[in-house]
N, C-alpha and C positions, 0 to 999 in steps of 0.2 A: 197641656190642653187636653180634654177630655169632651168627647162628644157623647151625649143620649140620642139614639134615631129614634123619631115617634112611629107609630106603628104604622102610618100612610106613606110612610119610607121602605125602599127596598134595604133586605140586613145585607146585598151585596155591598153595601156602601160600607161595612165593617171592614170589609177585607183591602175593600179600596184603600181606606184611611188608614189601616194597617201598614202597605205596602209605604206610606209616606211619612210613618212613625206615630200615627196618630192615632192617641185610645181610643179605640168608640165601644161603643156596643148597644144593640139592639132591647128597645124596651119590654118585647118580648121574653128576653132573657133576663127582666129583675123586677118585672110587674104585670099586671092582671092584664089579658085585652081588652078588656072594659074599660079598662081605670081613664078616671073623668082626667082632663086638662089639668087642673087644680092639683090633681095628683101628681102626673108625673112633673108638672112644675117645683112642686114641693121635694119630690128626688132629688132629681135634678140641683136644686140650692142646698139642699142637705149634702149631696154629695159632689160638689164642683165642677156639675156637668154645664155642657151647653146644648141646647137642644136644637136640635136640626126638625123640621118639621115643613111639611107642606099645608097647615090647616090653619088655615087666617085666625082661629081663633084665640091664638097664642100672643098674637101681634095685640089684638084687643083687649085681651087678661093684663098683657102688662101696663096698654096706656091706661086700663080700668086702676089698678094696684100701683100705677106710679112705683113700679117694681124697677129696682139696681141689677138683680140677678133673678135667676138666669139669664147670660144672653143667649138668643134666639136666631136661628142661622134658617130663614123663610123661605123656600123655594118654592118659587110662584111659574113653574113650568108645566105645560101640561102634561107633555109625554116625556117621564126623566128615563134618558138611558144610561147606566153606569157607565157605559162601556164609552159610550160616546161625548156625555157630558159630564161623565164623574172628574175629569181631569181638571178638567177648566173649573168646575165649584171645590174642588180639594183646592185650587191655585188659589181663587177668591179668597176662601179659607182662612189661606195660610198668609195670604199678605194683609188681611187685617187681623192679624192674629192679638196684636195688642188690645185693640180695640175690643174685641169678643172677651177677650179674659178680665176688664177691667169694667165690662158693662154695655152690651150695644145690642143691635137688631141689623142681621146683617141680612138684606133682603135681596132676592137674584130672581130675575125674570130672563123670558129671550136673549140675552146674551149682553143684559144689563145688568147693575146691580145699584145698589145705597145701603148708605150705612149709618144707622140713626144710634147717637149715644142718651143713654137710658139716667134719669129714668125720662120717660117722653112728658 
């Protein structure tokens, strides 16, 4: 499993996912900070990522596109602390981990989550 962080993501969450075996890296590190949604979706499926993102508008790109892939890991938190909450969304994560590699939208608020399989 290989994660993309969008750029309204903290890149501490690389190190996090690191410590738990899990690839990520920062979109800063393989594209424009401009680059539109559309873009880094398109990485993202070109290269087997999933993208972690807190920007709703990812969630509506794919019900628009009736998109399979990427899946979409939506953090709908106001104030994300790695330190505090990184544990418990790496846990989220990892126990629908079939479901993210096979096609989903795995979306996590206040200490809730869902998990919708794609395409919607």
């Amino acid at each position: 499993m290989k994660i993309l962080i969008d750029m309204n993501m903290s890149p501490k969450f690389v190190d996090l996912f690191a410590k738990k075996g899990v690839s990520a890296v920062h979109w800063i590190k393989v594209g424009s900070p401009s680059a539109k949604d559309t873009e880094i979706m398109e990485y993202a499926n070109k290269n087997n990522y999933i993208v972690m993102t807190s920007d709703l508008d990812f969630n509506a790109l794919m019900s628009i596109t009736r998109g399979q892939k990427p899946s979409v890991i939506l953090l709908r938190v106001q104030q994300i602390n790695t330190e505090q909450d990184g544990e418990w969304i790496v846990s989220l994560i990892m126990n629908n981990k079939e479901e993210l590699l096979t096609g989903a939208i795995l979306s996590i608020s206040s200490k809730k989550y869902r998990v919708r399989l794609l395409p919607i």
